[in-house]
C-alpha positions as a Markdown table, in Angstrom:
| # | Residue | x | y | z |
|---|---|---|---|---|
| 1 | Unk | -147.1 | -56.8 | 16.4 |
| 2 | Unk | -147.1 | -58.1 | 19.7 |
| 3 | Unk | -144.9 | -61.5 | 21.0 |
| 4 | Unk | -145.4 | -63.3 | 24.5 |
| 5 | Unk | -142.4 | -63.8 | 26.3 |
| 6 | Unk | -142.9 | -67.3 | 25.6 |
| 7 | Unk | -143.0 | -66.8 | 21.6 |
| 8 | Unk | -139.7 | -64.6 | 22.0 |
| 9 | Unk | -138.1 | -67.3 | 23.7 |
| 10 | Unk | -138.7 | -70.1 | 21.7 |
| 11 | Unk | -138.1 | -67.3 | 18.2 |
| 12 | Unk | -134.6 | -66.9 | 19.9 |
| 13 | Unk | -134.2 | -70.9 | 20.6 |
| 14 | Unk | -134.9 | -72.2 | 16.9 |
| 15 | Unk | -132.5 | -69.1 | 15.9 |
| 16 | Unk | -129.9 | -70.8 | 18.0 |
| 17 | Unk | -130.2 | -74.2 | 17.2 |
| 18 | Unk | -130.3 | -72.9 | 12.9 |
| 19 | Unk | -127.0 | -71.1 | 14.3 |
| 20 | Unk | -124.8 | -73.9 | 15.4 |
| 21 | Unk | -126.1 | -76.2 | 12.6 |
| 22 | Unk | -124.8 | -74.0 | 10.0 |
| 23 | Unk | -121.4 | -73.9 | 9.6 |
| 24 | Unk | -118.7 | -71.0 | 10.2 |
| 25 | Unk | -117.6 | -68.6 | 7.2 |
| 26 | Unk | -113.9 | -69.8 | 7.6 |
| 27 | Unk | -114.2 | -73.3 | 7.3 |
| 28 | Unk | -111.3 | -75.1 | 5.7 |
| 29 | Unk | -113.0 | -76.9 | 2.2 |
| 30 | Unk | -110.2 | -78.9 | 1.6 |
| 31 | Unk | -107.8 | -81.3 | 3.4 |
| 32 | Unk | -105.1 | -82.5 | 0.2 |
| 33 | Unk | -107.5 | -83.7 | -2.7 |
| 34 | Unk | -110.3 | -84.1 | -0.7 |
| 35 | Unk | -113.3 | -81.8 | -0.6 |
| 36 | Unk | -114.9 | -80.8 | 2.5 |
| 37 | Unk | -118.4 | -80.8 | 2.4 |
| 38 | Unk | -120.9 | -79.6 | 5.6 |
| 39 | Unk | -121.8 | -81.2 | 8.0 |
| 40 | Unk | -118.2 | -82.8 | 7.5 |
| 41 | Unk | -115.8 | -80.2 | 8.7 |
| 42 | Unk | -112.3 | -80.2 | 9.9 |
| 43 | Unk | -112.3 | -77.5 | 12.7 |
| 44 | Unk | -114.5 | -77.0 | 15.2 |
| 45 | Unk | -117.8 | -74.8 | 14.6 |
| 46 | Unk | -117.6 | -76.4 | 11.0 |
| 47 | Unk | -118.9 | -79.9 | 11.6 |
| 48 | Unk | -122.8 | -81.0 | 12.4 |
| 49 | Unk | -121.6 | -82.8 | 15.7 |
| 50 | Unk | -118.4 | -85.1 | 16.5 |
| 51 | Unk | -119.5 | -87.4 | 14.3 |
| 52 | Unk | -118.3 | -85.4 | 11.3 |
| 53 | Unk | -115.3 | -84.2 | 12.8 |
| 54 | Unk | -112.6 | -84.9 | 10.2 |
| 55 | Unk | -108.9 | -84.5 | 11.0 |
| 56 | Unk | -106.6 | -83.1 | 8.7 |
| 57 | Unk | -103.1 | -84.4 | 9.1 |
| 58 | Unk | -101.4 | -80.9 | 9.0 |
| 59 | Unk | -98.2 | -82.4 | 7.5 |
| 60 | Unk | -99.4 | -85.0 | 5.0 |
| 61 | Unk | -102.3 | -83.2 | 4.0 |
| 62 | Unk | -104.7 | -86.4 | 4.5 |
| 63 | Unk | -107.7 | -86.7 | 5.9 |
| 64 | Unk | -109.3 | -89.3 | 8.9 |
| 65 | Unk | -112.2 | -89.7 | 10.9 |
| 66 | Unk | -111.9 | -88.3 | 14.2 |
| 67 | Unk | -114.0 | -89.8 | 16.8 |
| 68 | Unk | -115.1 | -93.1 | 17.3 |
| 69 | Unk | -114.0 | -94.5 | 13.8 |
| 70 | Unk | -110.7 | -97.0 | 13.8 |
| 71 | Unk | -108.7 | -99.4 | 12.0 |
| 72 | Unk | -106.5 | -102.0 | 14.4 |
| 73 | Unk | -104.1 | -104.0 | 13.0 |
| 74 | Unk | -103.7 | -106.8 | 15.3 |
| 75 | Unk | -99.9 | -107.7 | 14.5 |
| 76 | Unk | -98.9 | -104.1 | 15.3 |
| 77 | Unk | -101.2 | -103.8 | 18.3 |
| 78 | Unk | -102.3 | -100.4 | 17.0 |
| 79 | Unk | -105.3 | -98.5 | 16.4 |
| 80 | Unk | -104.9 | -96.2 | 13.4 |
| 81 | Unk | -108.0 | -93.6 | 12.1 |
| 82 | Unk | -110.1 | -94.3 | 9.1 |
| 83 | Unk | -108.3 | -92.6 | 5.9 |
| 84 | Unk | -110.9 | -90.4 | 4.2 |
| 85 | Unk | -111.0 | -90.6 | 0.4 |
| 86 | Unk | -114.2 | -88.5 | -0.6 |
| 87 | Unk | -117.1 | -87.1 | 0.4 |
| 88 | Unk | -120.1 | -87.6 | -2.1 |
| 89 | Unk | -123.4 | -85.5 | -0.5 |
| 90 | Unk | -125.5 | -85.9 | -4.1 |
| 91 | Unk | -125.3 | -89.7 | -3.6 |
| 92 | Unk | -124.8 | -90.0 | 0.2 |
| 93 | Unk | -121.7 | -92.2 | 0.6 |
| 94 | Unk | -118.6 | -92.0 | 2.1 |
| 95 | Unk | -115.7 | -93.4 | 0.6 |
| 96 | Unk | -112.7 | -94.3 | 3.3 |
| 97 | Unk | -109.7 | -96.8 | 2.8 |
| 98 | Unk | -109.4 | -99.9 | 4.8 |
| 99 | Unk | -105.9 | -102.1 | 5.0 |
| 100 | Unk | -106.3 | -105.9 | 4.2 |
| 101 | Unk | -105.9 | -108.3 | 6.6 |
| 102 | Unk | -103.2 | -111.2 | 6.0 |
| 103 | Unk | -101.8 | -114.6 | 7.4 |
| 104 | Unk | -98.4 | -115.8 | 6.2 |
| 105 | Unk | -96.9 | -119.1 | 6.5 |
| 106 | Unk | -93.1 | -120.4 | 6.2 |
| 107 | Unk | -92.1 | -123.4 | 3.9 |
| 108 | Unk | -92.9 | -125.8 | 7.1 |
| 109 | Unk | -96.2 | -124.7 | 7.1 |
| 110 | Unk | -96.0 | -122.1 | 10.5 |
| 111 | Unk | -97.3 | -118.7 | 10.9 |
| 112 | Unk | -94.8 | -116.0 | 10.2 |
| 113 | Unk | -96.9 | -112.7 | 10.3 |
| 114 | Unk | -100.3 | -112.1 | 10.7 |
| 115 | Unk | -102.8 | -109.5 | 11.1 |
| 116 | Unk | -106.5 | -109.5 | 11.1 |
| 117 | Unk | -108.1 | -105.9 | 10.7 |
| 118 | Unk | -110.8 | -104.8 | 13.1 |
| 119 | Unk | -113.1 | -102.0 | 11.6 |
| 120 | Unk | -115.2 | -99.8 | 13.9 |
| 121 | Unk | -117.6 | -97.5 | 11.4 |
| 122 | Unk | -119.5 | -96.0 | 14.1 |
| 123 | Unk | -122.5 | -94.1 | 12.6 |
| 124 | Unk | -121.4 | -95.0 | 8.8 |
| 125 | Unk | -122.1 | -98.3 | 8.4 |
| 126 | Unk | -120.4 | -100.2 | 5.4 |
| 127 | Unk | -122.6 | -100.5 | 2.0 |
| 128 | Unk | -124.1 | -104.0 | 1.3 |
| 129 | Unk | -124.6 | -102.8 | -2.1 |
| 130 | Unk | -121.4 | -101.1 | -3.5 |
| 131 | Unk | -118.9 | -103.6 | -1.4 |
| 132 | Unk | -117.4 | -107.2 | -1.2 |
| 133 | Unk | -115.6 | -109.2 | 1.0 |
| 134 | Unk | -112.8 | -110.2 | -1.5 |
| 135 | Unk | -110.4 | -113.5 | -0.3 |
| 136 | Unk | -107.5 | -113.9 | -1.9 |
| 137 | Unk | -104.7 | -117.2 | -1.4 |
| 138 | Unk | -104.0 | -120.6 | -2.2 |
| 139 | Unk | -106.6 | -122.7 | 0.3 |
| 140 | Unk | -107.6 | -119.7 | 2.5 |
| 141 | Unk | -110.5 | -118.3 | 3.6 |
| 142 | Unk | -111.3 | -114.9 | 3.4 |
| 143 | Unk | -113.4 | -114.1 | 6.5 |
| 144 | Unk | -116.0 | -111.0 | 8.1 |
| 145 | Unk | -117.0 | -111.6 | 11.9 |
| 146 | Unk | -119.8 | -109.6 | 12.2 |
| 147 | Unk | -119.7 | -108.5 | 15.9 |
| 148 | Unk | -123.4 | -107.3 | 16.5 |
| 149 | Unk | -124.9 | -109.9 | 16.4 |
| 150 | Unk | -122.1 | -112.4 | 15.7 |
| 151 | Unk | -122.1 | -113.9 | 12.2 |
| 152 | Unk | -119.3 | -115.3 | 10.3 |
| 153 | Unk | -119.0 | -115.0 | 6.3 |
| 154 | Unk | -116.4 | -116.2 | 4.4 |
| 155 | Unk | -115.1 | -117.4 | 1.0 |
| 156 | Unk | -112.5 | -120.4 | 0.0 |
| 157 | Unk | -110.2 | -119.5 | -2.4 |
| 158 | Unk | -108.6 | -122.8 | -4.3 |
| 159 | Unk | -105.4 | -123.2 | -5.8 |
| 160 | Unk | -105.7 | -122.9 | -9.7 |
| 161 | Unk | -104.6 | -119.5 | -9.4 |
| 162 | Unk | -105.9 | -117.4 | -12.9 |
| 163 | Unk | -105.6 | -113.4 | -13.2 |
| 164 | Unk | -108.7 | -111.3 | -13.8 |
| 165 | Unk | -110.9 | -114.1 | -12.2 |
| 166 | Unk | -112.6 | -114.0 | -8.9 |
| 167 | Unk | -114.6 | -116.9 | -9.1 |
| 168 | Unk | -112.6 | -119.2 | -6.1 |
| 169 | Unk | -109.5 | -120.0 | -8.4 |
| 170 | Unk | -107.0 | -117.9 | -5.5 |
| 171 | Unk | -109.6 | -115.3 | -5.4 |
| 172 | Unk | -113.3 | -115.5 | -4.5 |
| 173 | Unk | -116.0 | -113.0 | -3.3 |
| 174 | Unk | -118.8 | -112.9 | -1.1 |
| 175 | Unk | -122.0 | -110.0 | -0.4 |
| 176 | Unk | -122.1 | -108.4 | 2.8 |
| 177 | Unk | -124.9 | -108.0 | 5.0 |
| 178 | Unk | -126.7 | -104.9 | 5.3 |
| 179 | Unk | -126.0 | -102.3 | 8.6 |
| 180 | Unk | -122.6 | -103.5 | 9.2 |
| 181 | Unk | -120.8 | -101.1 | 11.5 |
| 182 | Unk | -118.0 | -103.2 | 13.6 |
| 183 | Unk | -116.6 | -106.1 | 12.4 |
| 184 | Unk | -113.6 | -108.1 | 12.4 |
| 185 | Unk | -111.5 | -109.4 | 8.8 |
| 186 | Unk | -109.6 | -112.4 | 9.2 |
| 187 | Unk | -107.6 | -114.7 | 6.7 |
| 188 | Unk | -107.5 | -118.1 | 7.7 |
| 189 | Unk | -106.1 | -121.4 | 6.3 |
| 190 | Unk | -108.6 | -124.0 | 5.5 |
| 191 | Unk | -107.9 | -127.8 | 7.1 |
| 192 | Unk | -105.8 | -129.2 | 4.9 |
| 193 | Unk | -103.8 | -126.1 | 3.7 |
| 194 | Unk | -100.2 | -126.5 | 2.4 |
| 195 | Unk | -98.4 | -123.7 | 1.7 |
| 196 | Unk | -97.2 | -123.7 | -1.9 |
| 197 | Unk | -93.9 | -121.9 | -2.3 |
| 198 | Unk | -92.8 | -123.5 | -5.0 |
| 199 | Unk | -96.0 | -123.1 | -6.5 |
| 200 | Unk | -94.7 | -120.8 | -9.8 |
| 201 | Unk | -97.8 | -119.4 | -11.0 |
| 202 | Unk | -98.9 | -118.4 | -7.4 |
| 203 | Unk | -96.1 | -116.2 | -6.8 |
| 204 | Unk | -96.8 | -114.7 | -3.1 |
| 205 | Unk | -99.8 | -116.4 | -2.8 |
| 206 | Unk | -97.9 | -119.5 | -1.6 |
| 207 | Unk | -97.4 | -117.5 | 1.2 |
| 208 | Unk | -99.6 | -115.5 | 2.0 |
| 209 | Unk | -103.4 | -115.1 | 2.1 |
| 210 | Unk | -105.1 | -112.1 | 2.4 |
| 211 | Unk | -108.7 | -111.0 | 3.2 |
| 212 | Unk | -110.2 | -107.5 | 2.3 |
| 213 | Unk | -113.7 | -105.5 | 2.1 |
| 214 | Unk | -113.6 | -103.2 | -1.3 |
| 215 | Unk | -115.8 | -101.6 | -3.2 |
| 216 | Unk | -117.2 | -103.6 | -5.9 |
| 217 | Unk | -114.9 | -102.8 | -9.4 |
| 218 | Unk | -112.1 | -101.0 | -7.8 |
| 219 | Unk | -110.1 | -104.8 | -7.7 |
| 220 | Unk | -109.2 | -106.6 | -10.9 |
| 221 | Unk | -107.1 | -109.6 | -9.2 |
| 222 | Unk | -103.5 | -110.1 | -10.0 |
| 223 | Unk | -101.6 | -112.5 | -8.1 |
| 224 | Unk | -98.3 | -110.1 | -8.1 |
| 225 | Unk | -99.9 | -106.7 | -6.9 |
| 226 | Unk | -100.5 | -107.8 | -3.4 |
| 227 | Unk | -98.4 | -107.0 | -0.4 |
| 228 | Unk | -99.1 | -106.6 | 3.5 |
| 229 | Unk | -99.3 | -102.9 | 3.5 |
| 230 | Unk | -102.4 | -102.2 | 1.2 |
| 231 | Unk | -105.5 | -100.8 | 1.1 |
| 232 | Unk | -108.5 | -100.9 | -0.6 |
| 233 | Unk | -111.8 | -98.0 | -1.2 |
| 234 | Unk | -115.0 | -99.0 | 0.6 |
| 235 | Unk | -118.1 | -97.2 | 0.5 |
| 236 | Unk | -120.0 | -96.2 | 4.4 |
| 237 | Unk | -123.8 | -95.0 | 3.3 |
| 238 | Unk | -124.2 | -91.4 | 4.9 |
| 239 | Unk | -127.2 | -90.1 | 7.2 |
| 240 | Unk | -128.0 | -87.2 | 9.3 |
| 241 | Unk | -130.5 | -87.3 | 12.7 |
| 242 | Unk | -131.9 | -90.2 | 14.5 |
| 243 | Unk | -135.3 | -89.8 | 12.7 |
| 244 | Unk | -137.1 | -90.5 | 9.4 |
| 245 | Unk | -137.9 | -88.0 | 7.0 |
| 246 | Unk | -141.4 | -87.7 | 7.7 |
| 247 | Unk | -140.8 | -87.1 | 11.4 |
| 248 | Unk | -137.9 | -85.1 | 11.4 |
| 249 | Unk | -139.6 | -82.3 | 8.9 |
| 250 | Unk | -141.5 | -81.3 | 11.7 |
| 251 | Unk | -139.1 | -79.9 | 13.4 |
| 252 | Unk | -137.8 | -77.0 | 11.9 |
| 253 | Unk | -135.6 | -76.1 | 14.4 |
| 254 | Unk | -133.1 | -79.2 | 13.7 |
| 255 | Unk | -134.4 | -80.5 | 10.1 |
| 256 | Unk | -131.0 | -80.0 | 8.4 |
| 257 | Unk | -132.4 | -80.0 | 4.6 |
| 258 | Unk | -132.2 | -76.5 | 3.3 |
| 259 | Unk | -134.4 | -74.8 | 0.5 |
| 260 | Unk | -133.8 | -76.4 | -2.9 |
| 261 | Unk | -133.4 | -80.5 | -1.3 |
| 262 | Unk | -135.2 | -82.9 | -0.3 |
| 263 | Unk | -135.3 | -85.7 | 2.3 |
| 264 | Unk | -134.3 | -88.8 | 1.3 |
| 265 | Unk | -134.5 | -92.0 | 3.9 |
| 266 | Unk | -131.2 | -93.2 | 5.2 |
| 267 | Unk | -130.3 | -96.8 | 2.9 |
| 268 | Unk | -130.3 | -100.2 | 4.9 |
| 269 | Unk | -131.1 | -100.0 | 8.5 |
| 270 | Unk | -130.0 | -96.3 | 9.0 |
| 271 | Unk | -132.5 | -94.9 | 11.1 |
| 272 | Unk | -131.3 | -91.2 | 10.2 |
| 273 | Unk | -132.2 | -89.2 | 6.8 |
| 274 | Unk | -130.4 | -87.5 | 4.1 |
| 275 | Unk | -130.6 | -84.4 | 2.0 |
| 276 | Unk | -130.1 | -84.3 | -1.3 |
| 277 | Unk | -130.8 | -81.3 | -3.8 |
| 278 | Unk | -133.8 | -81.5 | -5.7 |
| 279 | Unk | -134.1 | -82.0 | -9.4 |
| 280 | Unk | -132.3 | -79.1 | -11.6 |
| 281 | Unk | -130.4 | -78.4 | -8.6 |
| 282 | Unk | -126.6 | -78.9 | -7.4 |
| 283 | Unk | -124.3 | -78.5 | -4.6 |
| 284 | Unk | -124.6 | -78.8 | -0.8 |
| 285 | Unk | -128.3 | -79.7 | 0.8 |
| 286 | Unk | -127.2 | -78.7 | 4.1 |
| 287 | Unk | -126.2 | -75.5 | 3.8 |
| 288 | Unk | -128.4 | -72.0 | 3.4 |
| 289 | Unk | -128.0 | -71.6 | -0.5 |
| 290 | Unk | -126.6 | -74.5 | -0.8 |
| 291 | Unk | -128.5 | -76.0 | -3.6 |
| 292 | Unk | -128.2 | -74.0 | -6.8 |
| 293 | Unk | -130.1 | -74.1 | -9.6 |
| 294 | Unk | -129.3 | -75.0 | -13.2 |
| 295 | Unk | -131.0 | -73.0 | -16.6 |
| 296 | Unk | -129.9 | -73.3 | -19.3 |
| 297 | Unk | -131.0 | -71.2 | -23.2 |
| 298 | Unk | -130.9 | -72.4 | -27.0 |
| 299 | Unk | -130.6 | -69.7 | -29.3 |
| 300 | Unk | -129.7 | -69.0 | -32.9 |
| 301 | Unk | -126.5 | -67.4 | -33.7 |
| 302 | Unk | -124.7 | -66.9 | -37.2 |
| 303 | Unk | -126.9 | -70.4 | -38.4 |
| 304 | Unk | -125.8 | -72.4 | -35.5 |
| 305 | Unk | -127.8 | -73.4 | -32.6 |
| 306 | Unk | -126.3 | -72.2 | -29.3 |
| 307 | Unk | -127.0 | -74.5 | -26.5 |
| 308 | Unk | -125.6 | -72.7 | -22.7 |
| 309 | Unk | -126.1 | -72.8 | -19.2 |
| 310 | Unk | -125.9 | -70.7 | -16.6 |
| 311 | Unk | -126.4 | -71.1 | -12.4 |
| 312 | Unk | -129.0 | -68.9 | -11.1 |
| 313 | Unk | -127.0 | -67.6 | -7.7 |
């Protein structure tokens, strides 16, 4: 069989570009108790593109964000990385901790301490779905500035303070808008807020209010389990490429989905697609193999039905 030097060229050009999307032998698949998946990786040769690069912190074993993803604290004048909690491929999230944002007040009614948390997602925005903007405080609002374009959300929170309930009695929530990448979390003081020390059933929340984005049923309110340095679980929705499926699986030099997966169409306004592994099929979409299969028999032994499975590898 004969090749032109132009069909040997562009044979040695789509094996190159298959070669540094898949990922190094070595790679580290675990930073603490968090899995690893491709094209997340922790070292480089083991991520899809600086995007994915995830630091892990070689003494505390925990892993961040690298590049372009930050959490600053405004009190502290710092900006710290995004705290990776897990990696879920199969449904195409991201879960990551963000701190709450807080404003304090003395018994004369001045600011003591505040910080307001400004969240830079990057690629990853922040699920409208699976997340709330959760206020919490006696006569506060819990606030989201949405930088691009600027909109401002909030949520009052009143003063009959009642455990377990979110519904604006010291806690209240509110939706957030699809696509949301950047944005700053504020808790603010309404007009005519007093601050209730002496307020017994408030506790802290005569003090304090605080403002937070979480993922929807991982908060049951309770007016003594707050304090300045928490943080809360929120789910970023995952996508690969700048293109949708349909256009990106003509190129099969950089469509990432492997054999065994499908494409799936990034969620919100993601321009990007995902892989997912199809039907009967588990494990990594990205990856050469990655996506492995699931039989299963039912046979009769000693009277009983036998019901197994087995991976076909």
């Amino acid at each position: 069989m004969k090749f032109s030097l132009l069909s040997l060229m562009q044979l040695l050009l789509v094996g190159f570009v298959n070669a540094i999307q898949y990922k190094r032998n070595d790679c580290p698949n675990k930073c603490g108790n968090v899995d690893i998946h491709y094209p997340f990786g922790t070292i480089e040769g083991c991520y899809l593109d600086k995007s994915y690069h995830i630091e892990c912190n070689s003494t505390t074993q925990t892993p961040y964000l690298k590049t372009d993803y930050y959490v600053r604290e405004i009190e502290l004048m710092i900006d710290t990385q995004v705290e990776v909690l897990e990696i879920d491929l199969d449904h195409g999230q991201l879960r990551v901790a963000l701190p709450i944002a807080y404003t304090c007040y003395s018994k004369k009614g001045d600011i003591t301490s505040i910080s307001a948390t400004f969240v830079n997602t990057s690629k990853f925005p922040l699920s409208s779905t699976l997340n709330s903007l959760t206020g919490i405080g006696c006569d506060f609002d819990g606030r989201v500035l949405l930088l691009e374009p600027l909109v401002i959300m909030s949520c009052q929170s009143g003063s009959d303070v009642k455990n377990g309930s979110c519904l604006g009695h010291g806690c209240c929530q509110a939706s957030i808008p699809g696509g949301m990448t950047s944005a700053a979390i504020v808790a603010t003081a309404t007009e005519n807020h007093t601050p209730i020390w002496n307020y017994s059933k408030s506790g802290y929340l005569g003090k304090c209010g605080y403002a937070f984005i979480v993922e929807n049923g991982k908060y049951y309110f309770n007016t003594a389990d707050l304090s300045k340095n928490m943080s809360f679980p929120v789910v970023l929705d995952l996508s690969v490429g700048d293109k949708k499926c349909q256009e990106a699986q003509k190129d099969n030099g950089s469509y990432l989905c492997k054999e065994n997966s499908v494409c799936k169409k990034g969620k919100g306004r993601l321009t990007g697609y995902r892989c997912k592994c199809s039907n009967g099929y588990t494990g990594n979409p990205y990856i050469e193999n990655g996506c492995e299969g699931n039989f299963y028999t039912i046979y009769i032994e000693n009277g009983f039905l036998v019901y197994k499975s087995f991976r076909d590898l």
